[in-house]
N, C-alpha and C positions, 0 to 999 in steps of 0.2 A: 502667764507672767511674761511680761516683754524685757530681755538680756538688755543689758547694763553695756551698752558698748563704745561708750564714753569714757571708760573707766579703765582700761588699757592704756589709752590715748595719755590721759591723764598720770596715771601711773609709769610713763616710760617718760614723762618732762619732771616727774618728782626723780627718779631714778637717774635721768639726764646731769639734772640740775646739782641733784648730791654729789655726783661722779666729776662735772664739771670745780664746782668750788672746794670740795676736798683735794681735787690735784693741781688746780691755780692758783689759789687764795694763800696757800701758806709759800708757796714760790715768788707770788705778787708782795707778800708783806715782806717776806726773805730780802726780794732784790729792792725795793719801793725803799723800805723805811727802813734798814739795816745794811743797804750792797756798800754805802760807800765808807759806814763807821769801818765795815769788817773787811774792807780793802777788795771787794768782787766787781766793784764798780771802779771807775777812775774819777768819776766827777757825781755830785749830787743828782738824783734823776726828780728829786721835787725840786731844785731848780727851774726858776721860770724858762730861760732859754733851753734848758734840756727838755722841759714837759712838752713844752710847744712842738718844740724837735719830733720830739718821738711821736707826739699825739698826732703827725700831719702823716703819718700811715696809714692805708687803709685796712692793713693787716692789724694795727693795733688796735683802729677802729672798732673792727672787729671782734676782736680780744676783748675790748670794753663790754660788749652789748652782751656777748656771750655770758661772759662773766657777770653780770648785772641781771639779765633774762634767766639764766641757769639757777642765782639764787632766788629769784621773785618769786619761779614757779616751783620750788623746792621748800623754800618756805611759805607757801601758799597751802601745797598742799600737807604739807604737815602740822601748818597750824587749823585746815580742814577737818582733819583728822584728830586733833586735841580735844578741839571741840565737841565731835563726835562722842569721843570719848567722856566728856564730861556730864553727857546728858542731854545734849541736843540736838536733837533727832528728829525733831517737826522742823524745823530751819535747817538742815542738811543741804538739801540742793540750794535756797537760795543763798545759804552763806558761801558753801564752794562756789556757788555761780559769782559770787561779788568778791572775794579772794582771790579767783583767774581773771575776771576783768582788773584789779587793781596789777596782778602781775604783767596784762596783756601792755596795761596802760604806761607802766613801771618799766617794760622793754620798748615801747613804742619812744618814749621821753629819752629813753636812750639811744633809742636807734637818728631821733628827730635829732637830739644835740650833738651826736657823734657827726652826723654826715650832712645835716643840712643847719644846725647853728653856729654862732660864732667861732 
């Protein structure tokens, strides 16, 4: 029987990826869509001239792709795993294998729009 060594790999971007969006996601909706009702912000940041503002960092760039990759492959591998769960078990590998390409693809598109589109 040939060890399963793929399955680490995978397992420390599902564990990344929870770890990432349980400590962003609620900070990101906090400051995004509540900073400036509850007075933490001074000016609206979905504002178009604030979005732009902020969006031409490469730091937030960043922020983005992380944030966007961290849930792809988190929710990849857990709906992987649902499935599993549900009884399907002759399609296991090719459904994981087309679950991390759509995450692969789903950080690529972010990574493509963050730093090389409009």
């Amino acid at each position: 029987m040939v060890p399963d060594r793929t399955s680490a790999l995978f397992w420390s971007l599902f564990a990344g990826g929870a770890f990432v969006v349980a400590l962003l996601l609620p900070v990101h909706i906090l400051l995004f869509h509540f900073g400036s009702t509850l007075g933490i912000l001074e000016e609206d940041p979905l504002a178009y001239d604030a979005l732009i503002t902020w969006l031409a960092s490469p730091l937030v760039k960043l922020y983005i792709i992380i944030l966007i990759g961290g849930s792809l492959f988190h929710g990849a591998h857990r709906f992987k795993y649902v499935l599993f769960d549900w009884g399907m078990t002759r399609a296991y590998r090719s459904v994981g294998l087309l679950l991390y390409a759509i995450a692969i693809l789903g950080t690529l598109a972010a990574l493509y729009v963050a730093f090389l589109g409009p």
